[in-house]
C-alpha positions in Angstrom: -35.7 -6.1 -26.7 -35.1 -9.6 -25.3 -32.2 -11.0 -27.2 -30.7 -14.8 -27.7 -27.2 -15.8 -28.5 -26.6 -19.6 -29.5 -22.7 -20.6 -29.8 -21.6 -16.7 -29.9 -24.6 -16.5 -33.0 -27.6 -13.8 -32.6 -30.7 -15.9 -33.1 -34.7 -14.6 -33.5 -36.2 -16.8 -30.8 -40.8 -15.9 -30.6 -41.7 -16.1 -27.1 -44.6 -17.7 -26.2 -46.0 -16.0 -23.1 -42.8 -16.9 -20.9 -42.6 -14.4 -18.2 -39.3 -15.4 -16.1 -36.1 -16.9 -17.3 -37.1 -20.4 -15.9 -39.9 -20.6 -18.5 -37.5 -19.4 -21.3 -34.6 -21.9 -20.2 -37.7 -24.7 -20.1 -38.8 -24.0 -23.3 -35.4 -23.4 -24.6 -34.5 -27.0 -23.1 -37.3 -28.6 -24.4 -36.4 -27.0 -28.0 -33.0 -28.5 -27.5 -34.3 -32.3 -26.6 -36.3 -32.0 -30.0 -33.3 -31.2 -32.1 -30.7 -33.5 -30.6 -29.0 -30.6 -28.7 -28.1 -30.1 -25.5 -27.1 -26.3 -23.3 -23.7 -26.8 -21.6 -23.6 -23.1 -20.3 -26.5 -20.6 -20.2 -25.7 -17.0 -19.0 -28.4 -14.5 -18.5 -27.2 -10.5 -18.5 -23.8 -11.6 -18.7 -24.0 -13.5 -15.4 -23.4 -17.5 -15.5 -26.2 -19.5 -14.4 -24.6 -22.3 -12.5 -26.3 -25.7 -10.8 -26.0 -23.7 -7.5 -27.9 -20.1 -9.0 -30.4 -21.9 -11.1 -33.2 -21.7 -8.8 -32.5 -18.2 -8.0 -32.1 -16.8 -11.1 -34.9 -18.9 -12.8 -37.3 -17.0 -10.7 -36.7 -14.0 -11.9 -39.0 -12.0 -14.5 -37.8 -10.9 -17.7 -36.9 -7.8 -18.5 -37.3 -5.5 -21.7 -33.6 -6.1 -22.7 -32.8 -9.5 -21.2 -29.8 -11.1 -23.0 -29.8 -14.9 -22.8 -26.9 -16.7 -24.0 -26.2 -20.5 -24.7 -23.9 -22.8 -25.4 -25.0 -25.8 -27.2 -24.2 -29.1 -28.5 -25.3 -30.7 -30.8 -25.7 -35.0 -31.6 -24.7 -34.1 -34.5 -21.2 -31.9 -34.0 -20.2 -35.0 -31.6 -20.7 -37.4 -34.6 -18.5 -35.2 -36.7 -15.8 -34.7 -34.1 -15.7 -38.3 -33.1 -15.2 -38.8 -37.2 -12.3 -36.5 -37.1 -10.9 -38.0 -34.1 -10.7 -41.4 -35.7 -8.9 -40.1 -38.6 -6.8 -38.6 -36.3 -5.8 -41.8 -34.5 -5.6 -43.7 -37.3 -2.3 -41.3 -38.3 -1.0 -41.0 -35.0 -0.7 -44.4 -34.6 1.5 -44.6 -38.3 3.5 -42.3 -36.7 4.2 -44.4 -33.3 4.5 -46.9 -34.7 7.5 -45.3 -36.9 8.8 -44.2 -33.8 11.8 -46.4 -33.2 13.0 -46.2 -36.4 12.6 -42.0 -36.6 14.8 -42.6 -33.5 17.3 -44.1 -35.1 17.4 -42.0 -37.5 18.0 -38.7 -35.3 14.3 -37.4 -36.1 13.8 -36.8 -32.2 12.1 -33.3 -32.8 9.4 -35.2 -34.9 9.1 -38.1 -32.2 8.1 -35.3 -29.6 5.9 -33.5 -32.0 3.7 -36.9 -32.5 4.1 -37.3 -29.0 2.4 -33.6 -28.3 -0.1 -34.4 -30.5 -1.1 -37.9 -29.2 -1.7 -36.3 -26.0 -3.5 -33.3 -26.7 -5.6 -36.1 -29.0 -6.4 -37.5 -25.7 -7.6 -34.8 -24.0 -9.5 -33.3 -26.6 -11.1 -36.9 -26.8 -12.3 -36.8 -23.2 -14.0 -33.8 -23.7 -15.7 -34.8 -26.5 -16.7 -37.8 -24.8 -17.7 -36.3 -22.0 -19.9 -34.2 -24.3 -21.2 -37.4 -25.9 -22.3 -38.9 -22.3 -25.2 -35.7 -22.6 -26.5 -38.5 -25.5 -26.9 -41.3 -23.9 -29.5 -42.7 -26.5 -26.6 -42.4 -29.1 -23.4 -42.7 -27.8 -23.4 -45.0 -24.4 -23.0 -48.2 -26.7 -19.7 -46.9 -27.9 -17.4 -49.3 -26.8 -13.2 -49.6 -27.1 -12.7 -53.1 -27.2 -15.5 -53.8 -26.0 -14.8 -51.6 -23.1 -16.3 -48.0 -21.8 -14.2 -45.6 -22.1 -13.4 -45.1 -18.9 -12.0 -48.4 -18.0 -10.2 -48.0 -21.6 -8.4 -45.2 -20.1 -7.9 -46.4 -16.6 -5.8 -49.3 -18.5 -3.8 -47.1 -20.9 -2.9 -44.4 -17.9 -0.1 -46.5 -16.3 1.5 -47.1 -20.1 1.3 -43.0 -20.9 2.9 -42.6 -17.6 5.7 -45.1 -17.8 6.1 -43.7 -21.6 6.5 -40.0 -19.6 9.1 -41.8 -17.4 11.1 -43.4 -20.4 10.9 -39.6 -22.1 12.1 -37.7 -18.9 14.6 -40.4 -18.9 15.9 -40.2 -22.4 15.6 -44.4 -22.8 15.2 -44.5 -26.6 14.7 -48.2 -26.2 11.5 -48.1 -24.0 10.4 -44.9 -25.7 10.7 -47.1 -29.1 8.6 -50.1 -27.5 5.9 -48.2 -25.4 4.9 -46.1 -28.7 5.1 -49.6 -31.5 3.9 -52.3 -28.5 1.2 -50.8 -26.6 0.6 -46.6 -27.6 -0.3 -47.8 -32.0 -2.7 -50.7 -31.0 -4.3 -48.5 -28.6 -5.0 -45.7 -30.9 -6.0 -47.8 -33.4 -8.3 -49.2 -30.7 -9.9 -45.8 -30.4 -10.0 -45.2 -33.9 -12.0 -48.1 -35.0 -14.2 -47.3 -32.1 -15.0 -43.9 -33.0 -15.1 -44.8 -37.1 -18.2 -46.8 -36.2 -19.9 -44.5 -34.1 
């Protein structure tokens, strides 16, 4: 029996009098556009269809037991994480900007926590923006400051690395001033941003 898999989940999918895996990934495509989804990985008998095997592999009939398997997106699961994000921001920035004065108090262990979570914050931003860019219809307004997110990020770069420097350097000063000055209006750049998406 030809079996589906959305997200890791077994889903009953009729087929319509598809006979290779291109029609099924068509009409599986098609399905997606229709509910605001979009596949970022498709494997097919455990193999991963890439940009490169596509062709190939969508030639191919279907077998009795063909297992297809997606991973999907949704509009909607980018809205929610972009919602979390925001919150997100909103307390990191609290916290940087309490970071001179956790400082001088000693609470350095705290400091680097926030400062592992601001980053990992990033990252996990980018992907979901770079999830978001598979919506262009919803998300390709979203501005920071009025920027894209790209150039918002080429600008804030040189800070996060001169704020690596002043942590591999131990300058409590510059560490203080880089998170209050120019990391908290930044993140509460992005949070705004993302609350109004």
């Amino acid at each position: 029996m030809i079996s589906f898999y959305i997200n890791g989940e077994a889903v009953e999918i009729q087929l319509e009098g598809e006979e290779t895996i291109g029609d099924v990934l068509k009409s599986f495509e098609m399905t997606c556009e229709e509910n605001a989804a979009a596949v970022i990985g498709i494997t097919v008998d455990g193999t991963t269809i890439t940009a490169d095997t596509f062709d190939s592999e969508a030639g191919k009939a279907l077998g009795p037991d063909t297992k297809f398997e997606f991973s999907v997106v949704t509009r909607d699961s980018i809205k929610q994480s972009f919602e979390a994000l925001a919150q997100l921001f909103s307390e990191l920035s609290e916290q940087m900007e309490n970071v001179p004065v956790a400082l001088q108090s000693g609470k350095n262990k705290e400091v680097s926590e926030s400062i592992k979570k601001v980053a990992d914050s990033i990252d996990n931003f980018c992907h979901i923006a770079a999830l978001a860019s598979l919506f262009p219809q919803d998300f390709s307004n979203t501005k920071i400051e009025g920027k894209d997110f790209s150039d918002f990020f080429q600008e804030f770069s040189p800070v996060l690395v001169d704020f690596e420097q002043a942590l591999s350097n131990n300058d409590t000063v510059l560490i203080g001033d880089l998170s209050e000055y120019e990391i908290c209006p930044r993140l509460k750049a992005i949070s705004t941003a993302l609350s109004q998406v």
